[in-house]
N, C-alpha and C positions, 0 to 999 in steps of 0.2 A: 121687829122691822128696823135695820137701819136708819140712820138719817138718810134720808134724800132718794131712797132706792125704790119708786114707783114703778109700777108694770102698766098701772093704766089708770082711770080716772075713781080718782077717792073720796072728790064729792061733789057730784052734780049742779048743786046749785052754786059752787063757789066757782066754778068751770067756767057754766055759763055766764056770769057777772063779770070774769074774766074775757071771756068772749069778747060783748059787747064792747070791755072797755078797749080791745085791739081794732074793734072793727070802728068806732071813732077817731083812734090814733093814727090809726093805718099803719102800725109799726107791722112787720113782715121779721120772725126769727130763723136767722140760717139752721140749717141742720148740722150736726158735730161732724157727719161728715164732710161738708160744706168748706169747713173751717180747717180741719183733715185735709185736704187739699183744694185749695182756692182759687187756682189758678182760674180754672172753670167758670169763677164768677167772674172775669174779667171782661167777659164774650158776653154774660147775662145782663150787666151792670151798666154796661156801655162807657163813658166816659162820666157819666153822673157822679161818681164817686169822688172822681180827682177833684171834680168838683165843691166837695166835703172840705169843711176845715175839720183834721186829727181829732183837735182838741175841744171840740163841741160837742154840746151833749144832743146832737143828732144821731136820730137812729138808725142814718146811714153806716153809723160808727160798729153798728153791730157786725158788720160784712168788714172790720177790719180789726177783730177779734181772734189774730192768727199772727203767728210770726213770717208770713210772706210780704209784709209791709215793706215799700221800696226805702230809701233812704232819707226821700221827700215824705214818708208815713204817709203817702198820696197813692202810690200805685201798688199794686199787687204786682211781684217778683215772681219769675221760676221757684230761684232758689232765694231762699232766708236770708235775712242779713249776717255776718259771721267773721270774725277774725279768727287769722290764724296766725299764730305766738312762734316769734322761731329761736331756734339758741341763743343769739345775741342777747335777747331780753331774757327766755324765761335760763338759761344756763343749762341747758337740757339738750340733747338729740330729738327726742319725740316731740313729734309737732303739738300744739295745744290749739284745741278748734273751740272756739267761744261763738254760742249764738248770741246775737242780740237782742237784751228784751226791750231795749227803750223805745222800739219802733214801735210798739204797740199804741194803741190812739186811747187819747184822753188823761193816762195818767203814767205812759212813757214805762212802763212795768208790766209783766206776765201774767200779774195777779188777774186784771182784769177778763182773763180766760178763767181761770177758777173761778171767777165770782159768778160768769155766765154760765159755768156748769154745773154751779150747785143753786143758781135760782130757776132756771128756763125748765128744767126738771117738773118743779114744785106748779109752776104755773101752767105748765100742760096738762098736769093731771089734776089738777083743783085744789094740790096740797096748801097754798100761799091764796091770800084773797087779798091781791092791790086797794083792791075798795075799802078794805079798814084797816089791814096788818101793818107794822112795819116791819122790814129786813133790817136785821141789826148785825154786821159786820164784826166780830173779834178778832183780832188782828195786831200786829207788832207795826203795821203802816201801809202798806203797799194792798193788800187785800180787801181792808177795809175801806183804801180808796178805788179800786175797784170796784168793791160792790155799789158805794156809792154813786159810783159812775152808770153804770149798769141798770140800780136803783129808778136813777133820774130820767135815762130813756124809756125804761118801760115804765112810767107812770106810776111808781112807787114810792115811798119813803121809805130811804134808808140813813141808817144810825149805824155810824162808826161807832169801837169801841178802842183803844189803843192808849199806852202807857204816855204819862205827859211828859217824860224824857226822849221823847223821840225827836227827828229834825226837825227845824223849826219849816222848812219848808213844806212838809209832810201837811200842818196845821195849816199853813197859808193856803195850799191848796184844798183843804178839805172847807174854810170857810170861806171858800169861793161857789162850793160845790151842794152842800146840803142846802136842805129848803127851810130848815131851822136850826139857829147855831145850838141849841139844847141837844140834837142831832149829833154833838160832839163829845162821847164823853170818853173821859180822859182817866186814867186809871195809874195808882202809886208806880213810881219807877222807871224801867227803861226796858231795855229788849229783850231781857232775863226775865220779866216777872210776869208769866203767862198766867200763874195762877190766879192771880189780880184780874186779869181779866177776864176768866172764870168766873170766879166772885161776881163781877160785876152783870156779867151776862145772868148770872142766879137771879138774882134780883129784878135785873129787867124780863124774866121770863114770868116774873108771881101776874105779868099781865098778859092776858091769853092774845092779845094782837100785837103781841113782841115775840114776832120768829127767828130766835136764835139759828143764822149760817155759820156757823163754826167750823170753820176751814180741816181743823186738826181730826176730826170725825167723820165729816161731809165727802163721802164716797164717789158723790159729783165733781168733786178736785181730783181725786184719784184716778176717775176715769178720762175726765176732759184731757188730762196731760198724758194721759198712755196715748191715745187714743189721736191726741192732734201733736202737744210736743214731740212725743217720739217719733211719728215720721218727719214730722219736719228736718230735728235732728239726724236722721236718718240720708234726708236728702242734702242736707250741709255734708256731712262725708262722702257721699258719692261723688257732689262737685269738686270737692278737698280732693280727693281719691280717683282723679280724672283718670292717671296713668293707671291706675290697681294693685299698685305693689302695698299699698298699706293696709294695715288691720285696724279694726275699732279695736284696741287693746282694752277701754276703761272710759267707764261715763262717771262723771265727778260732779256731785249736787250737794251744797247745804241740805240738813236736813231739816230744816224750818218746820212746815206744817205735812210734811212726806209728799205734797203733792208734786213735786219735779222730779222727784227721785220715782214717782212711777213709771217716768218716759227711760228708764234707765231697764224696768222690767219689762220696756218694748224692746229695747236696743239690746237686750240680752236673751228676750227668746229670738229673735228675726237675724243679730249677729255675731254671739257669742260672748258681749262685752262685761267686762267687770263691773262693778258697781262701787263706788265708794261713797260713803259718806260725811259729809264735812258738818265741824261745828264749832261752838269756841275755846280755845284754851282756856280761858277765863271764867268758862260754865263749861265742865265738859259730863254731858249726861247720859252719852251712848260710850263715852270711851271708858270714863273711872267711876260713873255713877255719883258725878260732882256736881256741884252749886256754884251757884257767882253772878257776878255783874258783868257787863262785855257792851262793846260798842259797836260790833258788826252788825250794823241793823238792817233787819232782814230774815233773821233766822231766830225767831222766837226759842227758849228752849227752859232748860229742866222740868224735862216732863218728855215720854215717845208718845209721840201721834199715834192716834188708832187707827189714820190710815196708814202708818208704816208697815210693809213687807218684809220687817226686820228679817228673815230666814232668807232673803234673797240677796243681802246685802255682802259684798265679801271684805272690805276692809270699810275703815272709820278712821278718818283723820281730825286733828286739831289743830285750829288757825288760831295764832295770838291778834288781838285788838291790835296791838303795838305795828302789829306789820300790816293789817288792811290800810290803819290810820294814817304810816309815814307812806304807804304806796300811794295811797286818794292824794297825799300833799304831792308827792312825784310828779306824779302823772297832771296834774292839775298846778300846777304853779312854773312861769318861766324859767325857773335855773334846774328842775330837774327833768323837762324838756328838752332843754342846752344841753344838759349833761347825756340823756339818751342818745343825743344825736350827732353831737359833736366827740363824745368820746366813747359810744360803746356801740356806735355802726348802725342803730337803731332806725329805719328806713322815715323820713320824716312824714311819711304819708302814715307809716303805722301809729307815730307819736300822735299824731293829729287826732287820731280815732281813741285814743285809750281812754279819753273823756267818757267813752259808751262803757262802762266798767265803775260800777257803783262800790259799796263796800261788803256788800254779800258776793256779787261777781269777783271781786278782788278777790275771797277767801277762796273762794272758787277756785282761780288761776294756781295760787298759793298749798294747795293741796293738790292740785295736778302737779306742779312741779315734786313736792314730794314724793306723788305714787310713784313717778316718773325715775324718779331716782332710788328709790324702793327696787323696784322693780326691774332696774336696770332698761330700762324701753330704750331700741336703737330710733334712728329718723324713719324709721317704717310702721312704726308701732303708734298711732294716735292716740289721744286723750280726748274726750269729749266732753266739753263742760257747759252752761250757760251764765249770760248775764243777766240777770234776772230783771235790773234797773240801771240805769247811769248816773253820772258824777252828779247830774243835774236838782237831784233831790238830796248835794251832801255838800252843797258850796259852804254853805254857816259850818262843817266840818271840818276844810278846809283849814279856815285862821286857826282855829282852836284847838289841831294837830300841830299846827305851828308855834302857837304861842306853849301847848304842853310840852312839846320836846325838844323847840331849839328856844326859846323864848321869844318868841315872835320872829327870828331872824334867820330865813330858810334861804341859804346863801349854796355856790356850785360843790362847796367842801359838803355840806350838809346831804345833798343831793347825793355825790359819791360815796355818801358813807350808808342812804339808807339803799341804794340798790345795790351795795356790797354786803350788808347785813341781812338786807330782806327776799332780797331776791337771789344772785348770786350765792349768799348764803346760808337759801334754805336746805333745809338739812330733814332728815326722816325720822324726826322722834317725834312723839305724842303720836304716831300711825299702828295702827292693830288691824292685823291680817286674823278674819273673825275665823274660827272654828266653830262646829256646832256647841261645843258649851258654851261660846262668847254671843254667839246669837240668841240663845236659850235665855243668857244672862240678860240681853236688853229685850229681849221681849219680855220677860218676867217683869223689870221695873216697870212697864207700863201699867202693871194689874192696881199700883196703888195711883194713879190718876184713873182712870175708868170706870174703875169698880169699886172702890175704896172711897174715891170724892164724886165721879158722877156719877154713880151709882148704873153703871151696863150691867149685865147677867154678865155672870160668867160662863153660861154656854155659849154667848156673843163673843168674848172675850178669847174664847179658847179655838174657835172656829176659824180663824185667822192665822193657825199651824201651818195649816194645810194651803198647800200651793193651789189645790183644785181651788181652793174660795176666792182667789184672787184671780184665776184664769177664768174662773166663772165669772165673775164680773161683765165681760167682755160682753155678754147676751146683754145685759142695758142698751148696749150703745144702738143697734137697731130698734130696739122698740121706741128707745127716746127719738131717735129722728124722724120713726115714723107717725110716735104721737106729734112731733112737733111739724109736719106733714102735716097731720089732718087738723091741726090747730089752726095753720095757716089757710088751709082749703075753708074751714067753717066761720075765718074770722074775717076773708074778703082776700084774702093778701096771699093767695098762692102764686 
């Protein structure tokens, strides 16, 4: 059995204890298709919603668990939040379409979708017992808050797990958020060292009410983001794509814990779109089979997720630290605002917004521009990427870009020389256009994290060739909404 992949209820008496405890909370879970398109609830909802504050850990928050959050994270949109990147800035023809994740409620990131589709699962079908277990998040930052978040609504204890090198904001927020700061632990390193967190999850599983969600496994991330990021995605280029002269040429996702990169095997069965996958110069583990340290935090790595699609992937890019870092200072500091706007025609409403663009978003950008130039893409040919998080969780990154590379003195020469360097002059090396050996080859390295240290079968392990197993997939996503249907019919809250 996979992590997380129930058909129907696996133990009775944990169900019903579950029950109970919703039909005292009165919590009410949307269904994935729900969240799939939500507009629908807008009419169901009434104005109760707006009435929500985002950032509460209200269960209202669960019905804003979707990228159609408006720009107040108050209303539900048509269409998604989304920039669109044009020559001036990114130095390209093809447009660059960036979703927004900061919209998302409670902790301004996408993760918090993962987190709800790999616990809501567990608690329809009786696999998770609130009454005693705790959820314990592994995570490089953003997921584990998430879960946390998620956690606290439905009546849970949840136990972040992430490296003590991450931002400091990252902390602040999570010992706002757990119900015990013990709830925080903190594991050797920085955004490189997932195996640490491995380790640490071992350890906390020798106790049977520590249910390890492990994002990089949990089939529930994979599913939730085909299944709701990829149309969303979907519907951001229709709106981009008013006239219809453009193509989805290429969806462009870190490859963190694979879970974004599945809305990328939406956008490629339904419109033809490439796939790429971004990671860090600095650790590069799908491109050279490399190690390292790296500061693009957000995209945990050395090591392929078992939920990765590897065989569906067509090229793999590498983002250096150096360019996320001097961009976050760019985009986020006055003189290379000036400089965007005053000298390189940069529409000052676009500047205003680039704040929505964290440092995994940033890699993001930074590797579309690459394909894009790869590729040769004219202004017809879109790219489609996300931001996963905003500036919001990397201000402490800020000074400390500043202080590493100009010595604290990030002046308008400074400014023009990192978006002549980083942007302007990114350039198409460390990108590999995969062949069937080259996918062969990363999926193979995955066999020594799974099989090797977590010990999977290797007929779990090898099952995962085949594209049918990933298209199979797909039957979950009805049966979960409609156990989570009859969850809400028997818990009061239909």
């Amino acid at each position: 059995m996979f992590e997380g992949l129930h058909r129907g209820i696996v133990d009775q008496a944990t169900y019903s204890r579950t029950l109970d405890h919703f039909r005292q909370t009165g919590v009410r879970l949307p269904k994935i298709a729900e969240l799939a398109d939500p507009v629908a609830l807008r009419e169901r909802l009434g104005g109760s919603l707006k009435l929500v504050d985002p950032d509460a850990p209200d269960p209202m928050n669960l019905f804003r668990v979707h990228w159609h959050n408006g720009a107040d994270r108050r209303e539900i949109v048509d269409v998604p939040g989304h920039l669109v990147l044009p020559p001036e800035l990114t130095g390209v023809d093809a447009p660059i379409i960036v979703a927004l994740g900061n919209r998302f409620p409670m902790i301004r990131a996408h993760k918090v979708l993962a987190a709800y589709g790999c616990l809501v699962p567990r608690l329809v079908s009786g696999a998770f017992d609130l009454t005693r277990q705790r959820a314990v998040w592994p995570s490089t930052g953003n997921y584990c808050r998430g879960g946390v978040a998620i956690s606290r609504i439905l009546g849970c204890r949840g136990v972040a797990v992430l490296p003590e090198g991450m931002s400091r904001e990252r902390f602040n927020w999570l010992e706002r958020w757990v119900i015990d700061p013990q709830d925080i632990v903190r594991t050797p390193g920085s955004e490189s060292n997932v195996k640490e967190i491995y380790d640490a999850c071992r350890r906390l599983a020798r106790d049977p009410d520590n249910v390890i969600l492990n994002q990089f496994n949990e089939f529930g991330n994979y599913l939730v983001h085909r299944a709701v990021t990829g149309p969303a995605l979907h519907r951001i280029f229709d709106a981009v794509n008013d006239g219809g002269e453009l193509s989805a040429a290429a969806f462009v996702s870190a490859s963190g814990s694979a879970g974004t990169l599945a809305a990328g095997d939406y956008l490629k069965q339904q419109l033809g779109t490439r796939i790429c996958a971004v990671e860090a110069l600095e650790c590069p583990t799908l491109l050279y089979n490399g190690y390292g340290e790296h500061n693009i935090q957000g995209i945990g790595d050395k090591h392929v997720p078992f939920i990765y699609n590897a065989f569906n992937t067509d090229f793999v890019a590498a983002v250096s630290e150096a360019a996320t870092d001097n961009l976050n200072l760019l985009f986020n500091s006055d003189a290379g605002r000036h400089h965007l706007t005053a000298h390189k025609g940069v529409a000052r409403s676009l500047v205003e917004r680039l704040p929505d663009l964290g440092l995994s978003s940033i890699a993001n950008v930074i590797a579309a521009i690459k394909l894009a130039k790869y590729l040769k893409m004219g202004p017809r040919e879109a790219v489609i990427t996300v931001a996963t998080d905003g500036a919001e969780m990397y201000r402490s990154e800020v000074d400390k870009a500043a202080q590493r590379y100009f010595d604290g003195s990030f002046t308008q020469l400074s400014a023009a020389e990192v978006w002549g360097r980083y942007l302007l002059g990114t350039a198409t090396d460390h990108l590999l256009e995969l062949d069937r050996v080259a996918r062969e080859r990363i999926f193979n390295l995955g066999y020594y994290t799974w099989v090797e240290q977590q010990g999977t079968s290797l007929e779990e392990f090898n099952v995962r060739r085949d594209p049918g197993f990933w298209h199979g997939l797909n039957e979950y996503l009805p049966l979960w909404d409609e156990m989570i249907e009859q969850f809400n019919q028997r818990s009061g809250q239909a």
